[in-house]
N, C-alpha and C positions, 0 to 999 in steps of 0.2 A: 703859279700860272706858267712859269714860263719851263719848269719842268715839264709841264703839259704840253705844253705847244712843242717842245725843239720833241718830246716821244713822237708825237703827231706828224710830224717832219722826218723821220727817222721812218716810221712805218709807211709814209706816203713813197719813199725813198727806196722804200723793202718791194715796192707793187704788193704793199697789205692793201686791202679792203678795210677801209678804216674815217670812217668821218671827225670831224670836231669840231667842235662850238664853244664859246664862251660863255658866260652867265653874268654879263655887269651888275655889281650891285646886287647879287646872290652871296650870300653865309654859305659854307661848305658844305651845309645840309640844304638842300633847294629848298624854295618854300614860295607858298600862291601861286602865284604864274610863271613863277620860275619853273619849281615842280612840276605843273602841270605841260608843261614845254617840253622839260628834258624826259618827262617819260611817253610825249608822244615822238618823240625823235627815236627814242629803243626801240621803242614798238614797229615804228614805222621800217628803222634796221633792220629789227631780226625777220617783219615781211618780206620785205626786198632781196634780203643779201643770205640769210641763215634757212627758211624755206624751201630756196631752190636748190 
């Protein structure tokens, strides 16, 4: 995780376009309502930010 966050920190840093999130209590493979979560945060991304 915290390889994750200081990338996250480093791209916000860059003025990347670049969101992040945690998953508490998520396996490395999402699952239930985890999954369903993190694949509407992509989706909702690549609307947003990759579209225009």
């Amino acid at each position: 995780l915290s390889w994750s966050v200081e990338l996250c920190e480093q791209l916000k840093e860059l003025a990347k376009v670049v969101e992040c999130f945690t998953y508490p209590d998520q396996p490395h493979t999402f699952q239930g309502d985890g999954s369903e979560l993190f694949m509407q945060r992509v989706i909702d991304f690549y609307d947003r930010i990759l579209r225009n």
